[in-house]
C-alpha positions as CSV (number, residue, x, y, z in Angstrom):
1,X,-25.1,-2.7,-11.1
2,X,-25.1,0.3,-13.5
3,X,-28.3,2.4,-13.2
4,X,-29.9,-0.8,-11.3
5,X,-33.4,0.3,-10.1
6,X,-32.9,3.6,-10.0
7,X,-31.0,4.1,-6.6
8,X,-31.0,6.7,-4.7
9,X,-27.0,8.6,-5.1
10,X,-25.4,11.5,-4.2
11,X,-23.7,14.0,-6.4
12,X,-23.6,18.0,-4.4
13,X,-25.8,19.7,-6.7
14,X,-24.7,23.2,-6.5
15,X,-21.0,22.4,-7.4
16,X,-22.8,21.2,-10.7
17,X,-24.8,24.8,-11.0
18,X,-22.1,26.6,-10.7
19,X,-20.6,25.3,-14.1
20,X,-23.5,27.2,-15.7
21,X,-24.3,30.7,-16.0
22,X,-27.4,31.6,-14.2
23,X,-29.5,32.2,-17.6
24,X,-29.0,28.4,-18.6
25,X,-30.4,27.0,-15.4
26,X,-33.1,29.6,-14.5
27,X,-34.9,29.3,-18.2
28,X,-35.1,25.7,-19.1
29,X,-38.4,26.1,-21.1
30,X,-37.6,25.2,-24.4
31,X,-37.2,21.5,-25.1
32,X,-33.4,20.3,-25.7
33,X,-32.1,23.0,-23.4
34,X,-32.0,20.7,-20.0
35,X,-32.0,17.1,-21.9
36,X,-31.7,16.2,-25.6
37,X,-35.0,16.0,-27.6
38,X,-36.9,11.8,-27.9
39,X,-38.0,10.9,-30.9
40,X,-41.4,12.1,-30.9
41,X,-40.4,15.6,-30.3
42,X,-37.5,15.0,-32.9
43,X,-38.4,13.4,-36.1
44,X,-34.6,13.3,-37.3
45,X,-34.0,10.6,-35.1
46,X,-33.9,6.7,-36.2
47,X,-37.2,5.2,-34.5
48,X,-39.7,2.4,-34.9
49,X,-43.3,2.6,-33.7
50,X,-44.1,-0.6,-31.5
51,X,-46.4,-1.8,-28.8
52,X,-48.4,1.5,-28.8
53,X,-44.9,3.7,-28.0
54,X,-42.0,5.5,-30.5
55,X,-38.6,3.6,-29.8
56,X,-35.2,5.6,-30.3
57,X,-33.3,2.6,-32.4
58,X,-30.8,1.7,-35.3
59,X,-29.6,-1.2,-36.8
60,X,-26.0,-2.0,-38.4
61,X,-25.3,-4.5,-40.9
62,X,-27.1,-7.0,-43.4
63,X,-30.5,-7.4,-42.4
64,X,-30.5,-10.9,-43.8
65,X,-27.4,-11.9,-41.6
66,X,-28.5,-13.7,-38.0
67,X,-29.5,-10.6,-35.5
68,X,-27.9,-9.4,-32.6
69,X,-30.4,-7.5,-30.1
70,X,-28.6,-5.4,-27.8
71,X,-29.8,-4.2,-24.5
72,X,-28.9,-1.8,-22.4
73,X,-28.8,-1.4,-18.6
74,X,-31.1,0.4,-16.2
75,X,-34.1,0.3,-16.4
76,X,-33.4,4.0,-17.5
77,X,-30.5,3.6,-19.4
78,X,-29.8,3.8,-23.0
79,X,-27.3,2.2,-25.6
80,X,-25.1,4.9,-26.2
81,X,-22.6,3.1,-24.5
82,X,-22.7,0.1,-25.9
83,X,-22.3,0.7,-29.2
84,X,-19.0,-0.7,-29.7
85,X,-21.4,-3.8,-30.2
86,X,-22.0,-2.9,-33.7
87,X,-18.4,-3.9,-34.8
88,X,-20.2,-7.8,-34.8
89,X,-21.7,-6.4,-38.1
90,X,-18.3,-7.0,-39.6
91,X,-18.2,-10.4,-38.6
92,X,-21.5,-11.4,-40.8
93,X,-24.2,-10.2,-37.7
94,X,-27.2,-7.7,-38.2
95,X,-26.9,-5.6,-34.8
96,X,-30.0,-3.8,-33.6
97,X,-29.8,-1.5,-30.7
98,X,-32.8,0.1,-29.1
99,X,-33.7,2.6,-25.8
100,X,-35.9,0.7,-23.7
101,X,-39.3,2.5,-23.3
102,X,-39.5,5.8,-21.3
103,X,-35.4,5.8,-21.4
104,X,-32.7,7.3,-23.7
105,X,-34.3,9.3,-26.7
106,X,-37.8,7.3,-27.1
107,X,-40.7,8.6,-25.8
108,X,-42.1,9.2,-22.1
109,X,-45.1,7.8,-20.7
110,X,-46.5,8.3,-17.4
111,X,-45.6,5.9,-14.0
112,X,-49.0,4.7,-13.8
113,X,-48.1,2.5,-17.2
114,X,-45.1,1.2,-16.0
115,X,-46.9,0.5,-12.3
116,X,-49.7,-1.6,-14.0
117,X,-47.6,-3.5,-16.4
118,X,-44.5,-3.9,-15.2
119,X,-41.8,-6.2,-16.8
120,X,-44.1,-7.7,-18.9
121,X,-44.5,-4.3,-20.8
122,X,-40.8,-4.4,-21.6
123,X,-41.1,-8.1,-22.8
124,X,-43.7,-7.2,-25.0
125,X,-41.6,-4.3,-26.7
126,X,-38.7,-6.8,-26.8
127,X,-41.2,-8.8,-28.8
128,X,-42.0,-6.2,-31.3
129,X,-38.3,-5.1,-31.7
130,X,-37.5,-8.1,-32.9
131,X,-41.0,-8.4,-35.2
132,X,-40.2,-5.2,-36.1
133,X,-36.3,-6.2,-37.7
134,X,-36.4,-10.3,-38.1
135,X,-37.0,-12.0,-41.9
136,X,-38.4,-15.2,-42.0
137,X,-36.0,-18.0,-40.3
138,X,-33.6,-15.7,-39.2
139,X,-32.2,-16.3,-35.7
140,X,-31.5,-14.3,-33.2
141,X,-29.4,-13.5,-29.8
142,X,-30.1,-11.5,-27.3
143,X,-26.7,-9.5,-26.0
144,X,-27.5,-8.0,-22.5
145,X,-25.9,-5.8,-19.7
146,X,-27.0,-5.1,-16.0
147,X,-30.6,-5.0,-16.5
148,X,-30.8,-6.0,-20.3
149,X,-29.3,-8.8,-19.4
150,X,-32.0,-9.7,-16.8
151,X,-34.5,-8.3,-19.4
152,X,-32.8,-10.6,-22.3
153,X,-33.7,-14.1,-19.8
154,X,-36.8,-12.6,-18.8
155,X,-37.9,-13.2,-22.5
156,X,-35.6,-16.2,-23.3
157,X,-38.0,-17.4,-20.6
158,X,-41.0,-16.7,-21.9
159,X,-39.9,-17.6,-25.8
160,X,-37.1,-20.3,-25.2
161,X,-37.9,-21.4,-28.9
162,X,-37.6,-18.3,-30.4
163,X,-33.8,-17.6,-29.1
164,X,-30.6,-19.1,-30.8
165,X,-28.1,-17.8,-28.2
166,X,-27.8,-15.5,-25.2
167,X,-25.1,-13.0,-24.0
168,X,-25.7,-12.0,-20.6
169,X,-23.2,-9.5,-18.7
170,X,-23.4,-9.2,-15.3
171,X,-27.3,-9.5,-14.4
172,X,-28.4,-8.5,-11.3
173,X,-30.5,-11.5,-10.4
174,X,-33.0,-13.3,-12.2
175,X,-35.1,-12.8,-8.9
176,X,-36.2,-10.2,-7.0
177,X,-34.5,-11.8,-4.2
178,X,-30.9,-12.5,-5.3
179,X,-31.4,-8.7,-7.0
180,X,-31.9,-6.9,-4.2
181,X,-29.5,-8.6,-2.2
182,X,-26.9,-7.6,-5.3
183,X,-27.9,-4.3,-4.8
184,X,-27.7,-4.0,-1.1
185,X,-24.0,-5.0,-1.5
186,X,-23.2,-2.3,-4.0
187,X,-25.1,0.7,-2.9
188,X,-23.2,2.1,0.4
189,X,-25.1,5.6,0.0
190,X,-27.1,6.3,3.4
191,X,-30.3,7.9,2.1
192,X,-31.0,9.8,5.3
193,X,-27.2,11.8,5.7
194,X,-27.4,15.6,4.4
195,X,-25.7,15.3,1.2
196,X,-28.9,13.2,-0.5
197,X,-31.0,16.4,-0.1
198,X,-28.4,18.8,-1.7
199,X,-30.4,17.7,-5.0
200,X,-33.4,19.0,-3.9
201,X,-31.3,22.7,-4.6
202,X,-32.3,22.1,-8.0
203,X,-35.9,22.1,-7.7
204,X,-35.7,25.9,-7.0
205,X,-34.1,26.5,-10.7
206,X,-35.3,24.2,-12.7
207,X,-38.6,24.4,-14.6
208,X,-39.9,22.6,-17.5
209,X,-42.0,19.1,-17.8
210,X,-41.7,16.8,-14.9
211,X,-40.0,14.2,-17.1
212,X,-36.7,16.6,-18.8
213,X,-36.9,17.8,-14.6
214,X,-36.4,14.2,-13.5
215,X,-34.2,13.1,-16.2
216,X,-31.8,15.3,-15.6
217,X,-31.4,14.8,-11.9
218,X,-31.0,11.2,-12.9
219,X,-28.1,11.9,-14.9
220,X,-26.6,13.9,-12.4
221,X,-27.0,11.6,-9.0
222,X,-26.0,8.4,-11.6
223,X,-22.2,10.1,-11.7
224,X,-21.7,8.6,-8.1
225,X,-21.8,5.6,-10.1
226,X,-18.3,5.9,-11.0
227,X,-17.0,7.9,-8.1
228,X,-13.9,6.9,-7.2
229,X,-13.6,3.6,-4.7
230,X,-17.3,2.5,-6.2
231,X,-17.8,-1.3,-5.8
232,X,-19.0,-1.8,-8.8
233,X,-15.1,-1.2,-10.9
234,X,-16.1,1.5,-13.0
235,X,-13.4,3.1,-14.2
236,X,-15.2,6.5,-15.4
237,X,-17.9,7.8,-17.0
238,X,-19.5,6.3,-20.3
239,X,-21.5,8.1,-22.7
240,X,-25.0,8.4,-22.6
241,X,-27.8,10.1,-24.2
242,X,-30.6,11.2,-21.6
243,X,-31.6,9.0,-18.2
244,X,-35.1,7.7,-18.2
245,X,-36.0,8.8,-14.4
246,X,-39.8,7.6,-14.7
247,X,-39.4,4.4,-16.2
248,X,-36.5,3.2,-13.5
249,X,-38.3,4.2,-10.5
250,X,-41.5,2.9,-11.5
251,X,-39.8,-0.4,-12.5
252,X,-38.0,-0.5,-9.2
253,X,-41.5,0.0,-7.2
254,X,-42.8,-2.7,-9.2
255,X,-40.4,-5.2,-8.6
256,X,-40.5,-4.4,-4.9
257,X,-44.1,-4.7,-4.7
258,X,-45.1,-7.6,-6.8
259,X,-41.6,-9.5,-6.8
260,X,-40.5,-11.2,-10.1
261,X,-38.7,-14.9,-11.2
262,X,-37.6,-14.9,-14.7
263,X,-36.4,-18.8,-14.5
264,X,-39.7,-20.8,-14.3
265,X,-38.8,-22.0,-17.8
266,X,-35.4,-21.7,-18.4
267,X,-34.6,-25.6,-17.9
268,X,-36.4,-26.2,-21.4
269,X,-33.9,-23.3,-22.9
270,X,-31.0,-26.5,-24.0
271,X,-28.6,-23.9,-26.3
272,X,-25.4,-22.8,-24.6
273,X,-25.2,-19.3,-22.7
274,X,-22.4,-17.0,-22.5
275,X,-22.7,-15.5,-18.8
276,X,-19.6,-12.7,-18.4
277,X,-18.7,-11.1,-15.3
278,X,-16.0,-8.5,-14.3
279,X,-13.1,-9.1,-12.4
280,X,-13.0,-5.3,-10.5
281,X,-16.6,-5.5,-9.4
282,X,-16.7,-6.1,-6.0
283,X,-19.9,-7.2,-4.8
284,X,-20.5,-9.6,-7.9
285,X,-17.7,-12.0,-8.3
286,X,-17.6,-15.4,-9.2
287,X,-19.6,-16.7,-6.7
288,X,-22.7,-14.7,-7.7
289,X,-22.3,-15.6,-11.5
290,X,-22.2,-19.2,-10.7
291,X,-25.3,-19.1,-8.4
292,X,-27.2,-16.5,-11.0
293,X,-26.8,-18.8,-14.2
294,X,-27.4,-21.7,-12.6
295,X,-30.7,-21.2,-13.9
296,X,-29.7,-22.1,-17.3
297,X,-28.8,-25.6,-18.3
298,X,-25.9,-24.8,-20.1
299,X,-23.8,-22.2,-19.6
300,X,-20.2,-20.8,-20.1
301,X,-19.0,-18.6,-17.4
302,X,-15.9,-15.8,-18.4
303,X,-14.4,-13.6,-16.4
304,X,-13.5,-10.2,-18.1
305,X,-9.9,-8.9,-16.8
306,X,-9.2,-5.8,-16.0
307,X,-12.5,-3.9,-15.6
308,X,-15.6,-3.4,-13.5
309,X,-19.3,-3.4,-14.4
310,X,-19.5,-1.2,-17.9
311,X,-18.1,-5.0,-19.8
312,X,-19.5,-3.5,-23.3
313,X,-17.4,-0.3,-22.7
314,X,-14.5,-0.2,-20.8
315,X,-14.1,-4.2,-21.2
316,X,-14.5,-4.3,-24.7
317,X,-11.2,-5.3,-26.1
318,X,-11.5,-8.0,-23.7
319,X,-15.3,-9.1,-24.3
320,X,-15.0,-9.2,-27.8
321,X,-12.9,-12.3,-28.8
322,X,-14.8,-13.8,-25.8
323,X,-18.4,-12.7,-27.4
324,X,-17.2,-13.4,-30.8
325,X,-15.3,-17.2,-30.2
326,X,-19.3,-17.8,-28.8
327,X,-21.3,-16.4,-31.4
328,X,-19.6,-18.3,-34.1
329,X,-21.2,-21.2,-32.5
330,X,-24.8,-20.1,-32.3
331,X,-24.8,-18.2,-35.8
């Protein structure tokens, strides 16, 4: 799964150096040198202000029209990449997209909030997201990928009233358990050989806050995401903004240590749910989407031809009539 929990992947660091001249990577200092500015060091960029933290987000389309929420992957991703998304605003939808918290452009916080909190924390943000955008009546799905899409049923079940329809692309697991056995069958990388530590060059270059430090070390083991022969299908790489490094390892030392089931409710969620997986991705398949949404009631499985894991980006032209022929009946 892309940018699952953070895992631990290889990419030889000094190849990477040497595609900068030395004065780049020795003086880091100022911010937006190593990693683009969030929004509370930026005030150009679009944000809202919810559950005590500054969210990088936008919206597309009529506001009174019924809402799309879109989330990205991760945790530590952001939606750069799935912006194709906002092309439902031409079909009659309001599409809001949003960087999770401590990920993309919105702000940092430290680990200990994340470690205290946990999921709940990014429930709670979904919550005000949608506060933040909704009018009166209006209804709303929740389109998610990778871990947005875990994140999306995560709150369909703790609101199942609130929710008129659900998107979900290629979740990991809606348990701890059937996650990390999704991610054990992905992630070949052996931790311990020689190459893992090649990132630790960077250390000796790069200073700056711990956060821009970490971010960008992120970004740079996440490209063995899309190596070539990866499990997951992904073709290349897709666009991004900045890799929340924090906020993905402190999630994944969460969920480890406390565990998680986001389907002790979902039997009273009765609307129809559009569950997409990829053909190319090799340790999902069909099998796994039919055991994974088998915790919803109701539920329309499609296979996307012709791509791996990035569905909202390399899939697209296939996901879209799929997404679309389902949203017409939940608008």
């Amino acid at each position: 799964m892309k940018q699952l929990f953070f895992s631990i992947v290889i990419v030889t660091a000094a190849v990477f150096a040497a595609t900068f001249s030395a004065c780049d990577i020795l003086e880091p200092e100022e911010h937006g040198q190593l990693v683009p500015l969030t929004v509370d060091e930026d005030p150009s960029l679009p944000s809202i202000e919810v559950n005590g933290t500054l969210l990088h987000s936008e919206s597309f389309g009529d506001p009174n029209d019924p809402m799309i929420v879109v989330l990205h992957g991760g945790p530590g991703g952001d939606y750069r990449s799935m912006l194709k998304c906002a092309a439902f605003a031409d079909d009659g939808f309001f599409v809001v997209f949003y960087d999770q918290r401590g990920a993309g452009l919105s702000k940092r916080h430290d680990r200990e909030m994340y470690e205290t909190q946990g999921n709940a924390l990014f429930i709670d943000d979904l919550s005000g997201v949608i506060g933040h955008y909704r009018s009166p009546g209006q209804k709303v799905t929740l389109l998610g990928l990778s871990w947005g899409a875990m994140l999306a049923t995560a709150y369909v079940n703790e609101h199942p009233e609130d929710i008129s329809g659900v998107i979900l692309a290629e979740p990991g697991g809606f348990t701890w358990s059937d996650t990390e056995a999704y991610i054990k069958r992905w992630q070949t990388i052996d931790p311990f050989e020689e190459t893992v530590n090649d990132r630790v060059f960077l250390d000796q270059f790069i200073t700056g806050s711990d956060h821009e430090k970490l971010d960008y070390k992120a970004a740079i083991q996440g490209a063995a995401e899309y190596a070539k022969g990866n499990k997951l299908g992904i073709e290349g790489p897709a666009p991004f903004w900045r890799m929340g490094a924090v906020s993905a390892a402190s999630l994944y030392t969460y969920a480890r240590d406390h565990s998680f089931d986001f389907t002790t409710r979902l039997q009273q969620y009765d609307k129809p749910v559009l569950f997409a997986y990829s053909e190319l991705n090799q340790a999902y398949g069909k099998s796994h989407a039919e055991h994974v949404s088998s915790a919803y009631p109701r539920v329309q499985l499609a296979e996307i031809r012709g791509t791996g894991h990035s569905i909202t980006y390399f899939g697209w032209d296939q996901f879209y009539p799929i997404a679309m022929t389902y949203l017409k009946t939940v608008r």
